[in-house]
N, C-alpha and C positions, 0 to 999 in steps of 0.2 A: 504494500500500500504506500501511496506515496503521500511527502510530506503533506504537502497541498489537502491531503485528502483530513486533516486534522485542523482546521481553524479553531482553535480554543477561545472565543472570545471571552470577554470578562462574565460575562454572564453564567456560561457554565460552569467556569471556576468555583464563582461564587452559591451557584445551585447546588452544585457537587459539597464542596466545602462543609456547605450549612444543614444538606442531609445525612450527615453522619449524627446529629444532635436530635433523639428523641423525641417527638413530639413538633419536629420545629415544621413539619409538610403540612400538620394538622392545624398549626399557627397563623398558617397564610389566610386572607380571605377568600371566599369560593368564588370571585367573582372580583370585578371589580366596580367602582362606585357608578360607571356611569352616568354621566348626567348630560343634558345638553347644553352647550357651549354656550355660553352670555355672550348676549351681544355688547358688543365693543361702544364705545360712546363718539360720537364724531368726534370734538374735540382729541380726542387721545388718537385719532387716525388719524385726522391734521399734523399732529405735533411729530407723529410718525414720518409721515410725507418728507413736513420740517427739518426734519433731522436728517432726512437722508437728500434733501435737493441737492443738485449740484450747482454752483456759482461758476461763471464763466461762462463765457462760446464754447470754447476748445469743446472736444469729446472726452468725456471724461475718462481717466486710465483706473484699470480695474487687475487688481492684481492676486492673484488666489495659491496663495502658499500650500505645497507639499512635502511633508517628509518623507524620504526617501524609500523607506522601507517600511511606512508603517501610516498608511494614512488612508481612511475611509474611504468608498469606493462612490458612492452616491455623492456624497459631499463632494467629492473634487472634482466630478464630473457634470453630475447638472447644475451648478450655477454656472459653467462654463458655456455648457449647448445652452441653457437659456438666454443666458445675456449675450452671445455671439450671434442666435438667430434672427435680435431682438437688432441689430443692429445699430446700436446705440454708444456704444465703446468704445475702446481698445480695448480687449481682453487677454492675458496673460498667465500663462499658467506655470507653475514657478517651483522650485525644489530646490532644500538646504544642500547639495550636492550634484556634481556631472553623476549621470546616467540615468536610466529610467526611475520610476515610481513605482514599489509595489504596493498596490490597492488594498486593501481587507474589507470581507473575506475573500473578493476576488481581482482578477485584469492586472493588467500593468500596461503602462504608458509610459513614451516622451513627452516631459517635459518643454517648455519653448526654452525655457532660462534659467539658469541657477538665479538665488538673489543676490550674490554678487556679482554676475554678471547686468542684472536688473537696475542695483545700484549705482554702477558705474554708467548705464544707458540713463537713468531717470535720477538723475541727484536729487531731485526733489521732490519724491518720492510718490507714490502713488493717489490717485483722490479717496480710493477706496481697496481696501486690503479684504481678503474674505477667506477663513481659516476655518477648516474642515476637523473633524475628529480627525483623532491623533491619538497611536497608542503608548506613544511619550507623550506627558505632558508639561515636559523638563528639559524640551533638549536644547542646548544655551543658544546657539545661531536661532532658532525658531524664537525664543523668546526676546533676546536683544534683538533683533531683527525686527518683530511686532512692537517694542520699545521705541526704535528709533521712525517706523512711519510714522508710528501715533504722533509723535514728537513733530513730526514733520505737517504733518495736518490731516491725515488719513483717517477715512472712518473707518474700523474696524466692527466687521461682521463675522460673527462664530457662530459658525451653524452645528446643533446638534453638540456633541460633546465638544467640539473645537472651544466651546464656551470656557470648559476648562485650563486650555492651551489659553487664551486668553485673558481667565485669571490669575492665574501662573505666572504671566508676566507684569502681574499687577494693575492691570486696567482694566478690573471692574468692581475693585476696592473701592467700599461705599455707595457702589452703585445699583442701581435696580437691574436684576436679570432672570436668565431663564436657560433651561439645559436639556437632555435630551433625560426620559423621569428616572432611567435606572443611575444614572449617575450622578444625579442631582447631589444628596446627601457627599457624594465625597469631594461634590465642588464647593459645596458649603463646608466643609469640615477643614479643606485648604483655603477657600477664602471665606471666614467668615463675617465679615465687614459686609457679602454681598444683601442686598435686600432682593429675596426672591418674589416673584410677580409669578402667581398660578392663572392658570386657563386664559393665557396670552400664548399666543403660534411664538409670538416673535416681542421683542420688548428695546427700545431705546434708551438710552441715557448719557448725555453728555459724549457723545462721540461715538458713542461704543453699542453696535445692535447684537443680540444675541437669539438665537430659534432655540425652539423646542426636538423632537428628534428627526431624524434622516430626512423624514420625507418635507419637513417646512421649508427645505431649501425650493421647493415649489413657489409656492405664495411669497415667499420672502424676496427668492429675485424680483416674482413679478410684482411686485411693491418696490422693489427699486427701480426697476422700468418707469413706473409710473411718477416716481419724483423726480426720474432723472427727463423723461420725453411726455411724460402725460398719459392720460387714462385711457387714451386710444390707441397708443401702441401698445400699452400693457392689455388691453381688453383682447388685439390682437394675438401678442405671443398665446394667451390665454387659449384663445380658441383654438390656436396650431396645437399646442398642447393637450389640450382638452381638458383642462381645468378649468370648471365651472365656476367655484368658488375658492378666492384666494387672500382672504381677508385677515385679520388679526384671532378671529375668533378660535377659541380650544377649550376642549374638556378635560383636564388635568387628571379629572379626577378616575377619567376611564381610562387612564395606562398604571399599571404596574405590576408590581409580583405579585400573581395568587395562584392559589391550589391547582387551579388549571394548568396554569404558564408549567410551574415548577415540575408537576406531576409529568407533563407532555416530554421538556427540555428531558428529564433525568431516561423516560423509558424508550426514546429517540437514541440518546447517548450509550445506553442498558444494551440493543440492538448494535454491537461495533462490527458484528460479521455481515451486516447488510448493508454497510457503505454504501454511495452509488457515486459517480462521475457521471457529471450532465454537461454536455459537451454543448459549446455554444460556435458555427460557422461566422468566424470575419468576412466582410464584405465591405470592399472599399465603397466607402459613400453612406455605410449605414448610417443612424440613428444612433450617436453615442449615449441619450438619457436613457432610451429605452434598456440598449445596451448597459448600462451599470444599470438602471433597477433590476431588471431580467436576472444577471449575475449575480447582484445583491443577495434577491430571495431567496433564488436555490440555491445561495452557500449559507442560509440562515437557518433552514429546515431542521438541524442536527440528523440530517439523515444522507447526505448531497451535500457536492460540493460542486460550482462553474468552473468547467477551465472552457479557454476561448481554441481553437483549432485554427489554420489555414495550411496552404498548400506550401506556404516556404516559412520561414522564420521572421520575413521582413515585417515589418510595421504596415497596417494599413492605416489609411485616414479617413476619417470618417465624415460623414456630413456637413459637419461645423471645426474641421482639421485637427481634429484631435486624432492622436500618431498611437495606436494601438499596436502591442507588441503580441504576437501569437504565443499561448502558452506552450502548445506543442504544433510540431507540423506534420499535419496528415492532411489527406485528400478529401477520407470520408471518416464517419462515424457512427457508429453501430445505432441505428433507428430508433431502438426503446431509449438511449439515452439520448437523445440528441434534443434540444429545447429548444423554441422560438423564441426572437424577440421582436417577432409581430411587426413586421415590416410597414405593413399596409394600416396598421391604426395610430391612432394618436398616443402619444407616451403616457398618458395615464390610462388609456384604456388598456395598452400593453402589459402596464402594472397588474392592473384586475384581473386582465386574462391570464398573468400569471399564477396569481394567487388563486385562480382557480382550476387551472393546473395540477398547481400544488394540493391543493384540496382534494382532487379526485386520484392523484398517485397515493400520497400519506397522509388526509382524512383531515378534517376542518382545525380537528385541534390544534395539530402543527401548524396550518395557514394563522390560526391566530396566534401563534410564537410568531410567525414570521410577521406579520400585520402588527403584534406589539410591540417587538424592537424595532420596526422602521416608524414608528408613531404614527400610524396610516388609518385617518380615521376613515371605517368603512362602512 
């Protein structure tokens, strides 16, 4: 079996971990709170807007930091294809080091630039920085680095866990935020200054915006769209997309650990002789969002892992030129494993028909693991 075939992410760790203690599966609740998502107050979506317009003609530069080996696969991919198609930008996509990106749980990519190379093209630094979970959330170039734009005048944006990477470096000390819900508590436990804001997608404060999990990098760009070119190009990406609704609004209270989750992750993980590899075909020109979520899921499953296929080793470029490196090279792959990423629909409906996919191979429960950790309210 190969390594690939083992993504441990924190989640199991800590599922595993905590089922050795008596009592503690029967501790979770059966369910979670559920509720429906308050609406947002106009005022507090102005202020939002506010916070993210851009001053100037020029087009504003948008710069989206990667660690090298260790940096979420959604996060660094769709604020990229969103705000690239949105044509609104320069967009950038950036790594603490020469060579590719490995994604988690799956893909890997060329980067365009190291951010030393970045910095010596843009001395004055980006207008907007936007930082992805990260399985360091310590590693020093990443954090002086997010130090020195902010310094510069950058708004910084942490989607999903990147929230963390960005208090880490201390810019959201004292301030109002928000994180992806399983990690919340240890970004409060390392910044505890922050003031958390529940059943907000996405929350601003003096500089600084932060999302809730994976999948708010949706609404969140296209809310930057909209402060950066207005509510008709953003209505536009919207529709290419097919995101209907992309607002501030969330239910906090319907993600987290319960009996379901926990029971689903440990007897997935319980099952090691039934791995699967679900083989995904490169295709120059593809759809790189659909592409990371499609990947995303089925390596979320604890059952499946994405690797990407082509015919030679080289990079393909996808849609909006994002430089995908093939994980293996073969020609074909064996039918029952071989996954779509739905060519012909739009990237959120791609998502769905994933997940129901998934549902109909390894049964709803798992789909809501999978649907929990991408915070994908369904």
């Amino acid at each position: 079996m190969t390594k690939a075939l083992f993504i441990w992410s924190g989640i199991a760790v800590v599922v595993l971990g905590m089922a050795g203690f008596g009592g503690w599966l029967f501790s979770l609740p059966p369910a979670s709170a559920g509720a429906e998502a308050p609406m947002v107050p106009q005022e507090e979506v102005e202020a939002m807007l506010s916070a993210l317009r851009h001053d100037g003609d020029e087009r504003p530069l948008i710069a989206i930091i990667g660690l090298n080996d260790a940096t979420e696969t959604t996060d660094y991919l769709l604020p990229t294809s969103i705000l690239r198609r949105a044509d609104i930008a320069e967009v950038v996509m950036l790594a603490t080091d020469e060579g590719a990106v490995q994604l988690y749980p799956a893909l890997r990519v060329e980067p365009d630039q190291t951010i030393a190379a970045f910095d010596v093209e843009h001395p004055d630094g980006a207008d907007y920085v936007i930082v992805p979970a990260m399985s360091r959330d310590d590693d020093p170039a990443v954090l002086s680095w997010l130090q020195d734009q902010s310094h510069k005048g950058a708004r910084i944006i942490g989607v999903c866990a990147g929230a963390k990477v960005v208090g880490a470096a201390g810019l959201l000390d004292g301030r109002r935020a928000t994180t992806h819900w399983f990690y919340l508590r240890d970004m409060l436990r390392r910044s505890p200054s922050i003031d958390y804001v529940a059943d907000r997608r996405f929350v601003a404060d003096d500089g600084v915006v932060t999302t809730t999990g994976i999948t708010a990098s949706m609404p969140m760009m296209l809310t930057l769209i909209e402060a950066i070119a207005g509510r008709e190009r953003a209505d536009a990406v919207a529709r290419e997309i097919g995101v209907e609704r992309w607002d501030m609004r969330h239910s906090s209270g319907a993600f987290g650990l319960t009996r379901p989750f926990a029971t689903t992750v440990l007897a997935n993980l319980a099952a090691f002789w039934n791995r699967e590899v679900q083989g995904i075909a490169l295709e120059p020109g593809m759809d790189e969002a659909s592409l990371a979520l499609v990947a995303d899921a089925w390596s979320r499953t604890y059952r499946s892992h994405a690797v990407t296929f082509a015919q030679s080793s080289s990079a393909i470029t996808t849609a909006n030129g994002v430089r995908v490196l093939p994980d293996r090279a073969e020609r074909d792959w064996p039918a029952n494993h071989l996954v779509s990423t739905f060519p012909e629909q739009r990237v959120a409906d791609a998502l769905d028909r994933t997940l129901a996919a998934v549902a109909t191979r390894y049964g709803e429960p798992t789909t809501d693991v999978v649907a929990m950790q991408l915070e994908y309210p369904r």
